[in-house]
N, CA, C and O atoms as a printed pandas DataFrame, in Angstrom:
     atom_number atom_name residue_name chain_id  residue_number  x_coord  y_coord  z_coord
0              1         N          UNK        A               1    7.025 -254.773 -147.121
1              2        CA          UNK        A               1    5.843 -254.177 -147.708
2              3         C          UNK        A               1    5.794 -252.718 -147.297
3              4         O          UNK        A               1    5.823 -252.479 -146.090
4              5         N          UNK        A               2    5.724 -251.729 -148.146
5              6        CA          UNK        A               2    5.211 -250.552 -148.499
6              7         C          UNK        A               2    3.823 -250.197 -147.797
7              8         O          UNK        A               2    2.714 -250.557 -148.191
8              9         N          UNK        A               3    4.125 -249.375 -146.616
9             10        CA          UNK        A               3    2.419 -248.278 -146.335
10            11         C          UNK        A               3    2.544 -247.287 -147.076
11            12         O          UNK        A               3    3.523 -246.542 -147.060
12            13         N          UNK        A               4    1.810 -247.199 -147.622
13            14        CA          UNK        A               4    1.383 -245.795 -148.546
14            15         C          UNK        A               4    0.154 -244.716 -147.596
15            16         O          UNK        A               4   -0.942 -245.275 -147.627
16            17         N          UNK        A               5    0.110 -243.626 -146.954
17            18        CA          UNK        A               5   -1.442 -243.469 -146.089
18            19         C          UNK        A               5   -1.292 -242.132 -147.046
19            20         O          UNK        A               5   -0.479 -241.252 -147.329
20            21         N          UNK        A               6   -3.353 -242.818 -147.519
21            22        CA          UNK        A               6   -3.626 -241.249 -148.416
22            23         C          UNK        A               6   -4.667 -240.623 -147.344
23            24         O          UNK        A               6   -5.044 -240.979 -146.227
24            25         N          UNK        A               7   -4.917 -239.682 -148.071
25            26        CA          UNK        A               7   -6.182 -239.117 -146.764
26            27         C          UNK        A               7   -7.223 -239.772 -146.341
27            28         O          UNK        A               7   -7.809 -239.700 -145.261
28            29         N          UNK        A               8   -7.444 -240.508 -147.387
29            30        CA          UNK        A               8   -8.886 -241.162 -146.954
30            31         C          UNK        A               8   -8.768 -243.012 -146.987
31            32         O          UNK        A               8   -9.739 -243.735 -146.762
32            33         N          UNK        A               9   -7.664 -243.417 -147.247
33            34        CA          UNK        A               9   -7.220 -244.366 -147.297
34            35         C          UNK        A               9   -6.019 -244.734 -147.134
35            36         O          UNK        A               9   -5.147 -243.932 -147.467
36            37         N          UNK        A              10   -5.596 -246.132 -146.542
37            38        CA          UNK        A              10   -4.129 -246.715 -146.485
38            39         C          UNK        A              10   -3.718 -247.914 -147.841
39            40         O          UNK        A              10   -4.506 -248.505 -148.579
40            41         N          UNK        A              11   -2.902 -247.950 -147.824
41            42        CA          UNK        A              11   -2.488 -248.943 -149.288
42            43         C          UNK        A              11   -1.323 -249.434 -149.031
43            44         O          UNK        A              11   -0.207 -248.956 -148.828
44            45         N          UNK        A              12   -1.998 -250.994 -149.094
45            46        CA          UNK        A              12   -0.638 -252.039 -149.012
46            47         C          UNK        A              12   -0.123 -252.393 -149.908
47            48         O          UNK        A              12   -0.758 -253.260 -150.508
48            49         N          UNK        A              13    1.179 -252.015 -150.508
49            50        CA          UNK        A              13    1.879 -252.641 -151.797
50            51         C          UNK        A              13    2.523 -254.014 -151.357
51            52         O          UNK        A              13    2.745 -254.289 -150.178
52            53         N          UNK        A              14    2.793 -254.830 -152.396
53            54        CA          UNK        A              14    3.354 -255.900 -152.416
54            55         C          UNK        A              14    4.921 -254.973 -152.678
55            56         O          UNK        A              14    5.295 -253.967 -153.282
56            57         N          UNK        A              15    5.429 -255.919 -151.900
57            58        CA          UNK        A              15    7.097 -255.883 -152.509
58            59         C          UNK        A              15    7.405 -255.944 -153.900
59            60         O          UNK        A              15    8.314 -255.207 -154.281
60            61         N          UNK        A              16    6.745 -256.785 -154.868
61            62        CA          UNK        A              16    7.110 -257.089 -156.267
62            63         C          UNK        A              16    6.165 -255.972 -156.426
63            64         O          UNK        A              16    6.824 -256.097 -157.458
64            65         N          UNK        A              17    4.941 -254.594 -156.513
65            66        CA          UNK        A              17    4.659 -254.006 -157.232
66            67         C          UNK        A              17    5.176 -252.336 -156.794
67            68         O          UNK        A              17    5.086 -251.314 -157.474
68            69         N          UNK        A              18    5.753 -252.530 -155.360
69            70        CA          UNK        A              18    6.806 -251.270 -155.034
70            71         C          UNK        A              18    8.031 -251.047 -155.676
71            72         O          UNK        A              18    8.733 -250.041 -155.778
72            73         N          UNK        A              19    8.154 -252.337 -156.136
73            74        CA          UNK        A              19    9.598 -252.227 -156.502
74            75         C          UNK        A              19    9.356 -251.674 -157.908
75            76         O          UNK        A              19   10.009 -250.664 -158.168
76            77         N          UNK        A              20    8.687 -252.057 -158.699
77            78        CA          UNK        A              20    8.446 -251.600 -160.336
78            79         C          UNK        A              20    7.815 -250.484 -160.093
79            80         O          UNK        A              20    8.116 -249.626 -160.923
80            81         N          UNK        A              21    6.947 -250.076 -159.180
81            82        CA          UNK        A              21    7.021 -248.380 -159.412
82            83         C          UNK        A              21    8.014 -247.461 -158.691
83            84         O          UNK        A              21    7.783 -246.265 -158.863
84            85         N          UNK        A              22    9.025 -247.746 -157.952
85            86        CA          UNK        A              22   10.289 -247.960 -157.791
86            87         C          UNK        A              22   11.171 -247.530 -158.888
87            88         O          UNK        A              22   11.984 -246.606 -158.856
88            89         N          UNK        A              23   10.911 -248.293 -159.825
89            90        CA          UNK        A              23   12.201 -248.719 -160.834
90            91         C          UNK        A              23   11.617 -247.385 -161.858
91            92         O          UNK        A              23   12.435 -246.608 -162.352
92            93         N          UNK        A              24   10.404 -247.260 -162.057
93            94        CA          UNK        A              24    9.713 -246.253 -162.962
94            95         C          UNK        A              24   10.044 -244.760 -162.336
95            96         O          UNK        A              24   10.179 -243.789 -163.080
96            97         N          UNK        A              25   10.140 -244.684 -161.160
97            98        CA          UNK        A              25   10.289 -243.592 -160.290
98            99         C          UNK        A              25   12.160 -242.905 -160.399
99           100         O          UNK        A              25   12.656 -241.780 -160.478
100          101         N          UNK        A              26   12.560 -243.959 -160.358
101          102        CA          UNK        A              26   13.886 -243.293 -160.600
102          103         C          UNK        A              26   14.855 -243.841 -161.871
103          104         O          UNK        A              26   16.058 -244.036 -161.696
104          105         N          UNK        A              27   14.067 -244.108 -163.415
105          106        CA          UNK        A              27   13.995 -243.894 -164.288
106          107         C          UNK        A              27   13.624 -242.618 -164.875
107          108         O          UNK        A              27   13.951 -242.303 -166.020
108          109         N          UNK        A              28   12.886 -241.821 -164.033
109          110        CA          UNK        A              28   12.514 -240.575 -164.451
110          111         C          UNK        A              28   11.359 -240.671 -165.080
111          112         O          UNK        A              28   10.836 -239.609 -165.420
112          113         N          UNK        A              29   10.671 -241.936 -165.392
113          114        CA          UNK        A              29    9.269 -241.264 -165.790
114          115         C          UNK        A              29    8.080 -240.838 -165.059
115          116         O          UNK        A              29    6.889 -240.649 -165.308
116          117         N          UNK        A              30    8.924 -240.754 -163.986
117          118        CA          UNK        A              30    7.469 -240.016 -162.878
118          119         C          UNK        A              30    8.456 -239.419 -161.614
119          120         O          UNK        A              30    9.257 -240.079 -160.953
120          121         N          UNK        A              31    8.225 -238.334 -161.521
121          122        CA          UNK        A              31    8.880 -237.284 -160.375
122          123         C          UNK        A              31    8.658 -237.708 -158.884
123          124         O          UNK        A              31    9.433 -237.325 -158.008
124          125         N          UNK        A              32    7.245 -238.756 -158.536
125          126        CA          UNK        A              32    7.031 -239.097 -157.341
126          127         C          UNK        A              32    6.273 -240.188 -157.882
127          128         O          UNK        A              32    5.816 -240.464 -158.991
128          129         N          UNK        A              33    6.293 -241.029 -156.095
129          130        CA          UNK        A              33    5.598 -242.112 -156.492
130          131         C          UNK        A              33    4.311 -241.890 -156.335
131          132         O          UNK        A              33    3.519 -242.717 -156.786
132          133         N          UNK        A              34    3.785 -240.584 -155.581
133          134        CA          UNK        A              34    2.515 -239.796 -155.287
134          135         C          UNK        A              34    2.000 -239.889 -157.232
135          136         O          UNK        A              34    1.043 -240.459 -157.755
136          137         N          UNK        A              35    3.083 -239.092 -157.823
137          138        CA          UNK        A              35    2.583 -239.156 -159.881
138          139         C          UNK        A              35    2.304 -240.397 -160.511
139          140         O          UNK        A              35    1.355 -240.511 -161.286
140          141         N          UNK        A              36    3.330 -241.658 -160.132
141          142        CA          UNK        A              36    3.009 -242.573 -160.479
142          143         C          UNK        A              36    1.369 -243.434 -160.142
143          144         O          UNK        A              36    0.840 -244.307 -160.830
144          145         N          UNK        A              37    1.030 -243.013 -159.269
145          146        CA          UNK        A              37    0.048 -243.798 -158.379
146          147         C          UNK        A              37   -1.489 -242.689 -159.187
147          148         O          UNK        A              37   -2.518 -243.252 -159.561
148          149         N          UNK        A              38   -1.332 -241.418 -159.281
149          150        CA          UNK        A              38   -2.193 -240.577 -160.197
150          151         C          UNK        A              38   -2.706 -241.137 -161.209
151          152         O          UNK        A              38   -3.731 -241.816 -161.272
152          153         N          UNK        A              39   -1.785 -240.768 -162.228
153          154        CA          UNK        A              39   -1.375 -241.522 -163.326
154          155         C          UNK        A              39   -2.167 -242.840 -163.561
155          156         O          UNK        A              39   -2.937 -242.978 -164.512
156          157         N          UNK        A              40   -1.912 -243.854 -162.576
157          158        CA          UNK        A              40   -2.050 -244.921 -163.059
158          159         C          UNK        A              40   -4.103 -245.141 -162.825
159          160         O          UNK        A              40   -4.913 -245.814 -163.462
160          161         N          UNK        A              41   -4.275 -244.137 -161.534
161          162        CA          UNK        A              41   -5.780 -244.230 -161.579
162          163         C          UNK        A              41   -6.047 -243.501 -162.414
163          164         O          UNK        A              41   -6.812 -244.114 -163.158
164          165         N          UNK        A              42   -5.843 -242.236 -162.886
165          166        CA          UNK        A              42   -5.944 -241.658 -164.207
166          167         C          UNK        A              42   -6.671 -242.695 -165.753
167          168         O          UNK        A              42   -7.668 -242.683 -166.476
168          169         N          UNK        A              43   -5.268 -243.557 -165.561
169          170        CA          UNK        A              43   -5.444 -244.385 -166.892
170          171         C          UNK        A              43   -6.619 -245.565 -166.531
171          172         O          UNK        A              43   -7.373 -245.930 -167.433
172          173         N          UNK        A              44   -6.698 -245.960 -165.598
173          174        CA          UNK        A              44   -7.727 -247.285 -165.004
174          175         C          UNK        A              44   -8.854 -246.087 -165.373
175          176         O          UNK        A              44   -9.026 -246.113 -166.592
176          177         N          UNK        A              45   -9.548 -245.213 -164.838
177          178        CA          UNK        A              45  -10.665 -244.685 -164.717
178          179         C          UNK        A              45  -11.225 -244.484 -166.565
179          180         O          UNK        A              45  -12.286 -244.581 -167.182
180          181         N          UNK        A              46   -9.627 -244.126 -166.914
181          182        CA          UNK        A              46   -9.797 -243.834 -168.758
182          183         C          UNK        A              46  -10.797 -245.182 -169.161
183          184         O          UNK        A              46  -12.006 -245.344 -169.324
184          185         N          UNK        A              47   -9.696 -245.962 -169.215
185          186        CA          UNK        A              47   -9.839 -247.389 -169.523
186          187         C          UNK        A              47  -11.104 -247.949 -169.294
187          188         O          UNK        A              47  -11.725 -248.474 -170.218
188          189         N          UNK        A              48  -11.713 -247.865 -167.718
189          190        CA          UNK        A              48  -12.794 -248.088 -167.878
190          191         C          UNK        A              48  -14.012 -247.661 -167.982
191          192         O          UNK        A              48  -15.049 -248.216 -167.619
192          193         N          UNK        A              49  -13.799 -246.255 -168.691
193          194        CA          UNK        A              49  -14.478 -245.108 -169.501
194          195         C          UNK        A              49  -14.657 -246.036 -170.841
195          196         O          UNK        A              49  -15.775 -246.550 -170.853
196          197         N          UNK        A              50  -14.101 -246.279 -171.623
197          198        CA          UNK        A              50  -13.730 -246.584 -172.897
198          199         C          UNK        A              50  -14.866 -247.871 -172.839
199          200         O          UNK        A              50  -16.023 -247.695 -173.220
200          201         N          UNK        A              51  -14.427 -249.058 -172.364
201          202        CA          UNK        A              51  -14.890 -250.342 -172.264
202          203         C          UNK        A              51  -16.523 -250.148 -171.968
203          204         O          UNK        A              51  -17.342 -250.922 -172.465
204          205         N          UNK        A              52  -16.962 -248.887 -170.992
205          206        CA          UNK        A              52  -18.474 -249.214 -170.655
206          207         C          UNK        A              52  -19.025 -248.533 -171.805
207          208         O          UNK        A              52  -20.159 -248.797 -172.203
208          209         N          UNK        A              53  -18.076 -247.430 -172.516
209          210        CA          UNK        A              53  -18.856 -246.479 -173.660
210          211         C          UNK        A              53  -18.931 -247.449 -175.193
211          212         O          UNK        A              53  -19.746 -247.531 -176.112
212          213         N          UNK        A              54  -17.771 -248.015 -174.912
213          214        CA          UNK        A              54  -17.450 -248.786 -175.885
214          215         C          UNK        A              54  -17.456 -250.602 -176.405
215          216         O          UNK        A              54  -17.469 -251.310 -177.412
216          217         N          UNK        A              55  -17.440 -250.661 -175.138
217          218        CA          UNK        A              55  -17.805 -252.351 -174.920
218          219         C          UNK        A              55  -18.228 -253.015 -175.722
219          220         O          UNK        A              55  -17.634 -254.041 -176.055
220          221         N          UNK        A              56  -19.833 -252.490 -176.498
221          222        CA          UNK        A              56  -20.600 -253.176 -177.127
222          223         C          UNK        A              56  -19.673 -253.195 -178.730
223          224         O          UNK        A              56  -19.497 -254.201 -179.417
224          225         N          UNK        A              57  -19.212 -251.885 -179.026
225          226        CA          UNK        A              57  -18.797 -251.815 -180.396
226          227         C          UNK        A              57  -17.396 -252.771 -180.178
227          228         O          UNK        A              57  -17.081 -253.241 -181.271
228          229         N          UNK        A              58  -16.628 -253.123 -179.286
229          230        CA          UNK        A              58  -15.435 -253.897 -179.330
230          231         C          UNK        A              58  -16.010 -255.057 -179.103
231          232         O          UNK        A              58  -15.310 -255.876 -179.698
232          233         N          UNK        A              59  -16.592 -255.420 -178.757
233          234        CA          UNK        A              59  -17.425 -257.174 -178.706
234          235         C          UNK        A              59  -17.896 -257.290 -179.911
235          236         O          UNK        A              59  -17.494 -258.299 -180.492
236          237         N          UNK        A              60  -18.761 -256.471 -180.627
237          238        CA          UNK        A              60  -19.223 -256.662 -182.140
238          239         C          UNK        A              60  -17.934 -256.889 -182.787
239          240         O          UNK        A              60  -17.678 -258.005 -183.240
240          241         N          UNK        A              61  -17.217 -256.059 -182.858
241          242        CA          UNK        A              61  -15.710 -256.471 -184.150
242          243         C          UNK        A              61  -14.935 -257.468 -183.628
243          244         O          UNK        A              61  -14.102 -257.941 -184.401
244          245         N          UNK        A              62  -14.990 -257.923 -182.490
245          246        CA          UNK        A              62  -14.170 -259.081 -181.941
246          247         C          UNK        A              62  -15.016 -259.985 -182.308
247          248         O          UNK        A              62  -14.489 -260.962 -182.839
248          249         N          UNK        A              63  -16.044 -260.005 -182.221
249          250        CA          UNK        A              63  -17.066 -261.140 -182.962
250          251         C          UNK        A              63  -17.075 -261.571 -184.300
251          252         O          UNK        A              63  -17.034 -262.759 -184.621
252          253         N          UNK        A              64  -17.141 -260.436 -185.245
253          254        CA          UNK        A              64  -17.074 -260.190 -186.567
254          255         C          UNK        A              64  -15.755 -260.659 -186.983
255          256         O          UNK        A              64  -15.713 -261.509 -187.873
256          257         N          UNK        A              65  -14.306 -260.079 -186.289
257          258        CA          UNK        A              65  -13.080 -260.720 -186.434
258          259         C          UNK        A              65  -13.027 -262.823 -186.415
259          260         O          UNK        A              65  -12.613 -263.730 -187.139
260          261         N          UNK        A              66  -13.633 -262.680 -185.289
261          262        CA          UNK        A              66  -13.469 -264.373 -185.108
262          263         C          UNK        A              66  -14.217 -265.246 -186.076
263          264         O          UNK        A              66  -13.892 -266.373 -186.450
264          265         N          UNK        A              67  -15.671 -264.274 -186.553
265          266        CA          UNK        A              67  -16.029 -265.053 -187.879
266          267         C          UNK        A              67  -15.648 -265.110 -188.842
267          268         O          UNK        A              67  -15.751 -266.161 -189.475
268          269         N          UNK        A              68  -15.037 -263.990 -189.376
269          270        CA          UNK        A              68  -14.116 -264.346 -190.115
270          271         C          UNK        A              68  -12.713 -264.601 -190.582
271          272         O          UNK        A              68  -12.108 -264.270 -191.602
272          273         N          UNK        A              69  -12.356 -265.357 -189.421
273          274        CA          UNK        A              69  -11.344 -265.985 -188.907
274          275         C          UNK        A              69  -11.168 -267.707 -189.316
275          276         O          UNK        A              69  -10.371 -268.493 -189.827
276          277         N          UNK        A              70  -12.904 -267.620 -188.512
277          278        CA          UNK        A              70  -13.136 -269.389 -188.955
278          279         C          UNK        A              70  -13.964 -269.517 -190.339
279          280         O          UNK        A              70  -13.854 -270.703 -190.652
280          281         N          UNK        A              71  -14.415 -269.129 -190.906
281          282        CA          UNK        A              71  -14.698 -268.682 -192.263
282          283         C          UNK        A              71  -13.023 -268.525 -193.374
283          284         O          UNK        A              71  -13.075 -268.448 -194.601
284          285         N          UNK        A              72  -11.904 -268.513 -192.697
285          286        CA          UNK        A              72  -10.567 -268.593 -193.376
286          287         C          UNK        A              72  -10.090 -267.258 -194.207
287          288         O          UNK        A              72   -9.190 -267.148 -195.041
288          289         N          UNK        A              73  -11.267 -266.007 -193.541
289          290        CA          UNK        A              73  -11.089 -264.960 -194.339
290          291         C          UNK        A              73   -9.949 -263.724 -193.680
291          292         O          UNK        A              73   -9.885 -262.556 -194.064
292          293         N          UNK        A              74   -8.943 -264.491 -192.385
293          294        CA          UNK        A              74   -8.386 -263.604 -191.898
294          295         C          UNK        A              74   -6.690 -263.947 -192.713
295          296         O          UNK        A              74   -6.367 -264.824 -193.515
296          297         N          UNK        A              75   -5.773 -262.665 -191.984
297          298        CA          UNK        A              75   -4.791 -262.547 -192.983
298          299         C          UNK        A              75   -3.874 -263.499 -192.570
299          300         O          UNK        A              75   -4.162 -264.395 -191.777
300          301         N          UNK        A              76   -2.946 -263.370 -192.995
301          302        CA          UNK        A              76   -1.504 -264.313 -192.741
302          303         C          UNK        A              76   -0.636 -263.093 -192.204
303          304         O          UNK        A              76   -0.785 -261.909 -192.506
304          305         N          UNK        A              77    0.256 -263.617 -191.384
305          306        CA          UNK        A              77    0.691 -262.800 -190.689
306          307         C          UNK        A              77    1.460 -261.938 -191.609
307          308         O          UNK        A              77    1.345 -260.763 -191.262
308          309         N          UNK        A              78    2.308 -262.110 -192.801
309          310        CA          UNK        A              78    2.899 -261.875 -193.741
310          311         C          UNK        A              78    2.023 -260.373 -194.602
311          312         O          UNK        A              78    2.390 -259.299 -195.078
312          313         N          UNK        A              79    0.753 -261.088 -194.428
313          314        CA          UNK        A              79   -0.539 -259.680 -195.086
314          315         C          UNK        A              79   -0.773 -258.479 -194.599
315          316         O          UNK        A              79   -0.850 -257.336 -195.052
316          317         N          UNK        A              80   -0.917 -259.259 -193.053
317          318        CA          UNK        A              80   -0.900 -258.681 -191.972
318          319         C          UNK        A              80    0.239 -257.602 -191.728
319          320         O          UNK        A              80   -0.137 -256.430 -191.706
320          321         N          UNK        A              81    1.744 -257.895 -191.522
321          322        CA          UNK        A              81    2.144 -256.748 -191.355
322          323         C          UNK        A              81    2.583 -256.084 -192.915
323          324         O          UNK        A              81    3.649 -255.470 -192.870
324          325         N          UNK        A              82    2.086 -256.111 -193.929
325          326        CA          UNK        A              82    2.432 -255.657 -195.432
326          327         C          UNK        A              82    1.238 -255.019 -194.819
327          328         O          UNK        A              82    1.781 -254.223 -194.053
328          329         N          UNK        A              83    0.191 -254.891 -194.696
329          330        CA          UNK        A              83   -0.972 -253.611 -194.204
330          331         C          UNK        A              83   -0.644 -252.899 -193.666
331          332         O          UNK        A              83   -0.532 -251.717 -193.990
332          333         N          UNK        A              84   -0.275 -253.608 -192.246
333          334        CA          UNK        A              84    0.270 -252.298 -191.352
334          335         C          UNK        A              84    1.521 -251.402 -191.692
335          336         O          UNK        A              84    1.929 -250.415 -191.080
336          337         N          UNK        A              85    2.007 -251.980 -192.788
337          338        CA          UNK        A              85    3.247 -251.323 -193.251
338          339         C          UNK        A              85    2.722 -250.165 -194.047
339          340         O          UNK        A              85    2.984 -248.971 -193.904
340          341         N          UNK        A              86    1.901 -250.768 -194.943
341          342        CA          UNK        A              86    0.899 -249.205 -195.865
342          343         C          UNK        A              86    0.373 -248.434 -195.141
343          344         O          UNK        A              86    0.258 -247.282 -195.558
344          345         N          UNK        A              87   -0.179 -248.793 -193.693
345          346        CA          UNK        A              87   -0.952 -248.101 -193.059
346          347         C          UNK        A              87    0.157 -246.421 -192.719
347          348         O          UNK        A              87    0.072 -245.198 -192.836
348          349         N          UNK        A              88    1.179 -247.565 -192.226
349          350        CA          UNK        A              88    2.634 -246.766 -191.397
350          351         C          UNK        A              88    2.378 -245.337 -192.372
351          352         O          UNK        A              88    1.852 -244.233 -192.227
352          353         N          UNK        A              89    2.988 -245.987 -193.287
353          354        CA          UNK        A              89    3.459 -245.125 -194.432
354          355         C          UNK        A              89    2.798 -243.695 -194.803
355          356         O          UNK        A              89    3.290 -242.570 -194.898
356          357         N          UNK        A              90    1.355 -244.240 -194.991
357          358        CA          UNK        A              90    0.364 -243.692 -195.478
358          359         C          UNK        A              90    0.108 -242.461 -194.347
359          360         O          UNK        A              90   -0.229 -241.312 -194.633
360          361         N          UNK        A              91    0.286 -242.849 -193.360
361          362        CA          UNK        A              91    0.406 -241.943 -191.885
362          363         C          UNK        A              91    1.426 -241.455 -191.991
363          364         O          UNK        A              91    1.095 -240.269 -192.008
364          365         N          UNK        A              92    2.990 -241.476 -192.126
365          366        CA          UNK        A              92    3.960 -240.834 -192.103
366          367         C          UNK        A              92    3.569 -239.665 -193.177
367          368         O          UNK        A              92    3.482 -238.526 -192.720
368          369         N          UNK        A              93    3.316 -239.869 -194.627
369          370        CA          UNK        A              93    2.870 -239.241 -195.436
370          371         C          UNK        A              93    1.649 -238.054 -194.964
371          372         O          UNK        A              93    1.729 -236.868 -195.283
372          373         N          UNK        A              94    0.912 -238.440 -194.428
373          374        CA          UNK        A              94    0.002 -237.484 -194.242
374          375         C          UNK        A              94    0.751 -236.545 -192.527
375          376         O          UNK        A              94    0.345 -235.432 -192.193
376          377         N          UNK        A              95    1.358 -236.989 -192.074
377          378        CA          UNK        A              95    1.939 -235.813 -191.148
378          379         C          UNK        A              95    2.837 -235.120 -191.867
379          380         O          UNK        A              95    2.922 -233.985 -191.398
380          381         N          UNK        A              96    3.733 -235.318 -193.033
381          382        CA          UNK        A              96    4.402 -234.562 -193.548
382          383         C          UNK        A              96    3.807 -233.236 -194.399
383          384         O          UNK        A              96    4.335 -232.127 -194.486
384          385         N          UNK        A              97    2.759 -233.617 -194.897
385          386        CA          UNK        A              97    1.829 -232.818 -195.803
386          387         C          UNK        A              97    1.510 -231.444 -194.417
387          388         O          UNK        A              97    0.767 -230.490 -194.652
């Protein structure tokens, strides 16, 4: 196990989560494991920015999704990615413009 000592705190990694920021570290997508460890509170703090601002509106459409789900009004997976395929498109198209 990994000591990590920050200024105001110590941090015990597990072996299995040193090693994957480890593996990320000398992959090159992070210069230190000091960036990796940023980064990742970076994105947690985002994240749970999003969920308290947003929470209510993602529980409403997850709601709305599941009713009409059991109502039989959701797609087939087949519909499903033929949408996201127009969607693609329709986006590739408009960055080219």
């Amino acid at each position: 196990m990994r000591i990590v000592e920050l200024v105001f705190v110590t941090i015990h990694l597990k072996p299995e989560l040193e090693a994957l920021i480890q593996k990320d570290v000398e992959r090159g997508a992070y210069q230190s494991v000091d960036e990796f460890v940023e980064r990742a509170v970076q994105t947690l703090h985002e994240e749970e920015a999003l969920l308290a601002n947003d929470g209510r509106v993602v529980h409403e459409k997850t709601e709305r999704a599941f009713g009409q789900f059991e109502r039989g009004e959701g797609l087939t997976p087949e519909e499903s990615r033929a949408l996201l395929q127009e969607k693609k498109a329709a986006w590739h198209k408009q960055q080219q413009a």
